[in-house]
C-alpha positions in Angstrom: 133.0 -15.7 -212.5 135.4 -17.8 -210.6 136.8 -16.2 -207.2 138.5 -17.6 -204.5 138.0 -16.3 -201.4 138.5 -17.6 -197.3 136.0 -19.2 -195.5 136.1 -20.2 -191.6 140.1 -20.3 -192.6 139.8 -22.5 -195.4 140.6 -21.4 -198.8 137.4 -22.1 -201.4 136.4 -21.5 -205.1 133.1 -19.6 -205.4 131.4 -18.3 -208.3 130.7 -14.1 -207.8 129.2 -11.6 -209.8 132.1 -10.2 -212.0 133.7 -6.6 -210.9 131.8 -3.0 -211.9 132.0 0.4 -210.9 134.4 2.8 -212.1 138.2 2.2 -212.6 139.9 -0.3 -215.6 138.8 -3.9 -216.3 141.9 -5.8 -215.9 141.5 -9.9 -217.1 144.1 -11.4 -214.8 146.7 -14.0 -216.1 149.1 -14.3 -213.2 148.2 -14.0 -209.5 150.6 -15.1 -206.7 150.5 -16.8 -203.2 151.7 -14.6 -200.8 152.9 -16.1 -197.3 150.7 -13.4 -196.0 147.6 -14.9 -197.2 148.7 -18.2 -195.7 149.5 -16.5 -192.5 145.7 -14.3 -192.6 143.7 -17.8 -193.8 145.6 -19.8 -190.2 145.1 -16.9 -188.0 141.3 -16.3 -188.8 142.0 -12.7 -190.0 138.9 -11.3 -191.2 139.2 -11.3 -195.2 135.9 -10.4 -197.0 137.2 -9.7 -200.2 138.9 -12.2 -203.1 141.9 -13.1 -202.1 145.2 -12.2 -204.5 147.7 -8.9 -203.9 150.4 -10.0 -206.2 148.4 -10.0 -210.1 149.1 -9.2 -213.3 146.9 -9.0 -216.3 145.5 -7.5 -220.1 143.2 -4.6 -219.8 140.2 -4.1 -222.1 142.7 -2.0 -224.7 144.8 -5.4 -224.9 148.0 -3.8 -222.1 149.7 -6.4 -220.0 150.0 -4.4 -216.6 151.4 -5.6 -213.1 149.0 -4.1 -210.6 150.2 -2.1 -207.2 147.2 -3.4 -205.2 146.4 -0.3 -203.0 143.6 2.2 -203.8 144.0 5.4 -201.5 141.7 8.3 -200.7 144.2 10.6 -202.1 142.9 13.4 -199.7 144.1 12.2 -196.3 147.6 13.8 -194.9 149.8 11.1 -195.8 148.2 11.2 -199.3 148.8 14.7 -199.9 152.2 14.3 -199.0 152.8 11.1 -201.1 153.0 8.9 -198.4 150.1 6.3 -200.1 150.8 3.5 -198.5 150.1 5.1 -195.7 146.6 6.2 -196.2 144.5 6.2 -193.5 141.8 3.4 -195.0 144.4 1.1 -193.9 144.0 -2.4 -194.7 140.6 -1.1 -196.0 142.6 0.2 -199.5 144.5 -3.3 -200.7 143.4 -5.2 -203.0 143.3 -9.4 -202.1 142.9 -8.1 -197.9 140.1 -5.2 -197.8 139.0 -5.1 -201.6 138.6 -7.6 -204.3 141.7 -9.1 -205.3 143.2 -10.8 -207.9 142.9 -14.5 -207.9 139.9 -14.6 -210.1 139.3 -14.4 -213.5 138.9 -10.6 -214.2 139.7 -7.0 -211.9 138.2 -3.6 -211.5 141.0 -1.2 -210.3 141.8 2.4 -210.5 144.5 3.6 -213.0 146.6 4.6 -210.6 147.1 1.3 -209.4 148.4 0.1 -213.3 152.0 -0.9 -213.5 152.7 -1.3 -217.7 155.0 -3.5 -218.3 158.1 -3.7 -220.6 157.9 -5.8 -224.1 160.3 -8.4 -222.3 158.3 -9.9 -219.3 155.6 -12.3 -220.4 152.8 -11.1 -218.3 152.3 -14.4 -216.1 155.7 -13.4 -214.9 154.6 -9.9 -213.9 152.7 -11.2 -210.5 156.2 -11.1 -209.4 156.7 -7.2 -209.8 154.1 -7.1 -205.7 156.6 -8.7 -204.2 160.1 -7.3 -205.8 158.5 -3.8 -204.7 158.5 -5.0 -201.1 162.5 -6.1 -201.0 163.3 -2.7 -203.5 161.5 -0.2 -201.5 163.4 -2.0 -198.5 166.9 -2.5 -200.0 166.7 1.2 -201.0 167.1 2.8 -197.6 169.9 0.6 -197.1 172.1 3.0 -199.8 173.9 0.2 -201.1 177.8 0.4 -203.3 179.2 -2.4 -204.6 182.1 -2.8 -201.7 179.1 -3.7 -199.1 178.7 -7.3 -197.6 174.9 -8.2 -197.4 173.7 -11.3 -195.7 169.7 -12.2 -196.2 168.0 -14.8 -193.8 165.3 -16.4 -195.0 165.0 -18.3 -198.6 161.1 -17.8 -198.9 159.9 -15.5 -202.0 160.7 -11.7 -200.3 163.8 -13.8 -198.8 164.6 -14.6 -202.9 163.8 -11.4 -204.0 165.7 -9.2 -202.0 168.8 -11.2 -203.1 167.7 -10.4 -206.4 166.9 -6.5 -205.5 170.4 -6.3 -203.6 172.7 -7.5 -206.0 171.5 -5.2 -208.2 173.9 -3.4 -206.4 176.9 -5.4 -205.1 177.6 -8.6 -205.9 178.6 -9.5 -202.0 175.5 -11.2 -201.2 174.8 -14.4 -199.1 171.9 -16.4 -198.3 170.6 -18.1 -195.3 168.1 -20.7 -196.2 167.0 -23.5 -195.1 165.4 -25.8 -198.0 168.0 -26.7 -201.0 164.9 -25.2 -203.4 165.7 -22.1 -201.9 169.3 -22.5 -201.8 169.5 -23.3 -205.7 167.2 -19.8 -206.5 169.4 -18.1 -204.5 172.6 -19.3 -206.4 170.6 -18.6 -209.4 170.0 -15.0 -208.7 173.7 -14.3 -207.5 173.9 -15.2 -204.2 176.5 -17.1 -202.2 175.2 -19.6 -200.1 175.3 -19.9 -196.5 176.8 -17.0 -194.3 180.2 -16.5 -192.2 181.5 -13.5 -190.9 180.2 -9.7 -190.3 178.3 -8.3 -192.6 177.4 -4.1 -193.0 173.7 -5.1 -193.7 171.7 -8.2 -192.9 168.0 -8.2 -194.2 165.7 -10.6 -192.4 163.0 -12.0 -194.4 161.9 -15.1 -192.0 159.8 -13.3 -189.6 161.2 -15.6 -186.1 162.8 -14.7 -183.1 165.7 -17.0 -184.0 166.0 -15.8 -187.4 166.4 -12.0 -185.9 168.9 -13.3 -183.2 171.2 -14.4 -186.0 171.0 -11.5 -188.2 171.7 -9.4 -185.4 174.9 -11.8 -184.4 176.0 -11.1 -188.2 175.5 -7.6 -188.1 179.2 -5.6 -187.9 179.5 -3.0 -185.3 177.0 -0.3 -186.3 175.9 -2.4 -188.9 171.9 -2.5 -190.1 169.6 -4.4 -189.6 167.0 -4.3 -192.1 163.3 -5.8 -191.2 161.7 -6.8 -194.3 159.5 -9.8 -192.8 156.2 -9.1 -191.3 156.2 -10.3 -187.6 152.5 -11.6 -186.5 153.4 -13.1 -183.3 155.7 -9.8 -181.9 159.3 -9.9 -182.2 161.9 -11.0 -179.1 164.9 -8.3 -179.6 168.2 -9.5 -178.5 168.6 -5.7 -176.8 172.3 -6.0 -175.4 173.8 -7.2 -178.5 172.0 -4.8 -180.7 173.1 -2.0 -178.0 176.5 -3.0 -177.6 177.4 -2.5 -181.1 174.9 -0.1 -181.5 173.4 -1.5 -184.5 170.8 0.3 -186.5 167.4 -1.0 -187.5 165.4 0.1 -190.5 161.3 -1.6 -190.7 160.3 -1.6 -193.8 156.7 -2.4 -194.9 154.9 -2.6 -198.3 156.2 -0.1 -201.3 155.3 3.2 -202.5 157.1 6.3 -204.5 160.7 6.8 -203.9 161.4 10.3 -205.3 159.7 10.6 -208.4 159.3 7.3 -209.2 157.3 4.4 -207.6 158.6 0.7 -205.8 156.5 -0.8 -208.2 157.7 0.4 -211.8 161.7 0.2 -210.7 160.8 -4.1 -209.5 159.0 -4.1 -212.9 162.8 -2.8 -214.8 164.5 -5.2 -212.5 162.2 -8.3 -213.8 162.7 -7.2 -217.4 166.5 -6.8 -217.1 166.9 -10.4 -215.0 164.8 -13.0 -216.6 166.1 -14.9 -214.5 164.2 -14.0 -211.3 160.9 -15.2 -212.5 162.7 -18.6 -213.5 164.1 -19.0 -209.7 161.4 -17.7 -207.6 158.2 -19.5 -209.8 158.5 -22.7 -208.6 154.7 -23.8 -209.6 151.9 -22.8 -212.0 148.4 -24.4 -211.0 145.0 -23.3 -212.6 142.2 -21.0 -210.6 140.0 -24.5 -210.2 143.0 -25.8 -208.3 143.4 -23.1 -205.5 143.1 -25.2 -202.8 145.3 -27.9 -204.0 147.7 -24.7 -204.8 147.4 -23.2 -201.2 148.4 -26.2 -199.7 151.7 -26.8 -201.7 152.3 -23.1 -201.3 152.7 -23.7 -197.5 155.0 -27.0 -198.2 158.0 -25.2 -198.4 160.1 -28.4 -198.0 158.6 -30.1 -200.9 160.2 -27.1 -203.0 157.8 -24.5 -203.3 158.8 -21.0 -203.2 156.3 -19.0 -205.2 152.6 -20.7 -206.3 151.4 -19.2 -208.9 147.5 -19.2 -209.9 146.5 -19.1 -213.7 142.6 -18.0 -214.4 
């Protein structure tokens, strides 16, 4: 079958054997472009699997299903506890880094990892459920009510979606972004553009040193700070300010179960309840046999991507 996979950093389309071994055959339909993967191809990061964490798909039985692309040991501490993400096979566990992702034509994963989806979202949509889990799991610890001022740097796809996941709960939400793609999706999902002011929380979702000195600048006296970007390079912490008003910062990283239910299955009720986030945020739709073509437009952000989705 058709897989695409990372070679001496460059993105290429190679035929591989299809998936075996136990777990449930999944025939992907949807799988996204992280700016993750972008980041892993540039920096040489060793990938040795299919690329593809964000994927949706039919099983065998004919069940559209978002996947949550982690398989666990289930037996380390952190698993016991519930704490999954945290497993200690690391990177080893995800699917599209240390196994076989999804940007290829069919999947093997364990049922745990299933995410079934409601009648509503048409299952190319569902890639999108990955990334919403990231800016839920995030905007959760932030304990949101509807009189809260949030400010969000960064239009990218997490940027877009933790718009969407925050005005779930307040409709005071502004956007710092930089392209007028990302400015419209953010209208589109509810936010105000631009940003003036204080704000209680401000959730960075560039990733920069610059981009973290202004969200700290718009954070109110022991305001929070919440890190939802990944930073590659290290982070440069404006200390003094952050002291001074003794701001508090929250990392967040990935998904998992909050209570008794997971990240994953509350972003999959968001996207069936707000059509309208897969209609912002999916800016393109490119066949498998056009990955590379895809990748490259996925990293144009001023030409008006936001998300790049492939189509096997």
């Amino acid at each position: 079958m058709k897989a695409v996979r990372c070679c001496d950093r460059h993105v290429v389309l190679q035929q591989v054997p299809p998936p075996s071994g136990p777990g449930v055959r999944v025939r992907i339909a949807a799988a996204g472009i992280c700016g993750s993967d972008l980041h892993m191809i540039a920096s040489g990061f060793p990938l040795p699997a299919t690329l593809g964490h964000e994927m949706a798909g039919i099983t065998e039985d004919g069940t559209p299903v978002a996947i949550e692309p982690m398989a666990p040991c289930g037996h380390c501490a952190h698993c016991v506890a519930g704490e999954y993400s945290y497993c200690e096979r690391g990177p080893g566990m995800i699917f599209g880094v240390g196994l076989d992702g999804g940007m290829a034509e069919e999947i093997v994963v364990p049922a745990r990892a299933l995410v079934p989806l409601p009648a509503s979202i048409p299952v190319a949509d569902a890639c999108l459920v990955e990334p919403l889990a990231v800016a839920v799991h995030g905007v959760s610890m932030l304990g949101l009510r509807p009189h809260h001022r949030v400010a969000v740097i960064g239009g990218g796809s997490i940027g877009q979606c933790a718009v969407a996941a925050a005005t779930a709960s307040t409709a005071h939400v502004h956007l710092a972004a930089r392209h007028d793609a990302q400015k419209l999706a953010g209208e589109r999902l509810g936010a105000k553009i631009g940003v003036e002011g204080e704000y209680d929380f401000v959730i960075d979702c560039a990733g920069t040193d610059e981009a973290v000195a202004q969200a700290v600048g718009l954070c109110r006296a022991r305001g929070t700070l919440l890190l939802l970007a990944t930073y590659w390079g290290g982070l440069k912490l404006p200390a003094f300010e952050v002291c001074m008003k003794e701001i508090r910062i929250l990392p967040a990283s990935t998904y998992g179960r909050n209570g008794l239910g997971r990240d994953v299955d509350v972003a999959a009720t968001l996207l069936a309840g707000r059509p309208q986030i897969a209609r912002a945020i999916i800016t393109h739709s490119m066949p498998l046999d056009a990955a590379v073509d895809a990748f490259a437009m996925a990293g144009n952000r001023a030409a008006g991507a936001i998300k790049v989705v492939l189509t096997p």
